[in-house]
N, C-alpha and C positions, 0 to 999 in steps of 0.2 A: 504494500500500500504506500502510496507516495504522499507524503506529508506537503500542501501546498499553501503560502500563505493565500488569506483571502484579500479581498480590495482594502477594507478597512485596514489593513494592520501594512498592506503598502504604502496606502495614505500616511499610514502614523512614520514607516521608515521615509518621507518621503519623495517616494518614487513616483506620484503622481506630478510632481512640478523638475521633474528629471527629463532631459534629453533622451530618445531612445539611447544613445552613443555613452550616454550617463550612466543609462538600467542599466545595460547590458555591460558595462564594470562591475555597479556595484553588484548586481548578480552574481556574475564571475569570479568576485570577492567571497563574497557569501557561499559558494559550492564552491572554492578551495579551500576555505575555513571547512565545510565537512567533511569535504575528502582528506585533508590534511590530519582533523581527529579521526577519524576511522579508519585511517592511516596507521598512527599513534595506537589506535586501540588494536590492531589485527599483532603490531608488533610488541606488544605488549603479551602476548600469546603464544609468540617464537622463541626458540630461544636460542643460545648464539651461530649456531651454523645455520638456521633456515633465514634469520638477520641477513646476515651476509650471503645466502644464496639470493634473497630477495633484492638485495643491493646491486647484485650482479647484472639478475635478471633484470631491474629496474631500469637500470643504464643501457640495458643492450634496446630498449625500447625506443623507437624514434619519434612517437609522437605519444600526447597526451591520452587520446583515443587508444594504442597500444598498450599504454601501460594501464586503464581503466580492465581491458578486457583480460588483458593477463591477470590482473588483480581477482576477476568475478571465475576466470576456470578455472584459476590454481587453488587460489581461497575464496570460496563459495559464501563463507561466512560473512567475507567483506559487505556483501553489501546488505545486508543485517546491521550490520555497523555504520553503513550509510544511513540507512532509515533511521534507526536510534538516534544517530548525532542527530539528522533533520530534524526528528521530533524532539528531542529535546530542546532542541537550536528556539523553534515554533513557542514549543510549553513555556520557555523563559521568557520569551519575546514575549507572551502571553502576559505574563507574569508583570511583568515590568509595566505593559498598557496600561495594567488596572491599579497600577503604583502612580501613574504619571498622573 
């Protein structure tokens, strides 16, 4: 299930008075901060030779797209750890709205 924010909670990151050229930064920001933890969290689960097999592998990767998909057939789990970051990424975002 893919955790999406809704209109409101774009308005609130203001992304409504953003350039499309704008979004699609801070977007981009935003889905490297997840993939980054869930990054973080798959390696947290290796321990030092699959570390370093994964570092190997990572490098031998030539685009972003590449290293996404190696990530999903070798560790399955990854994107488990996508979704989680996302939602929790949302639930805090949440959180904070109803603080603001």
């Amino acid at each position: 299930m893919s955790t999406q924010l809704t209109q409101e909670q774009m308005q609130v990151l203001g992304m409504g008075v953003m350039t499309p050229i704008q979004r699609e930064n801070f977007l981009e920001r935003l889905g490297k901060m997840v993939f980054d933890s869930a990054l973080i969290k798959l390696l947290e689960t290796l321990n030092e030779d699959q570390v370093h097999a994964l570092n190997h592998a990572l490098e031998a990767q030539e685009s972003y797209q590449g290293i996404f998909e190696y990530l999903q057939v070798t560790y399955p789990q990854f994107m488990s750890y996508m979704e989680n970051v996302q939602e929790r990424f949302v639930s805090e975002f949440m959180s904070e709205m109803k603080v603001a």
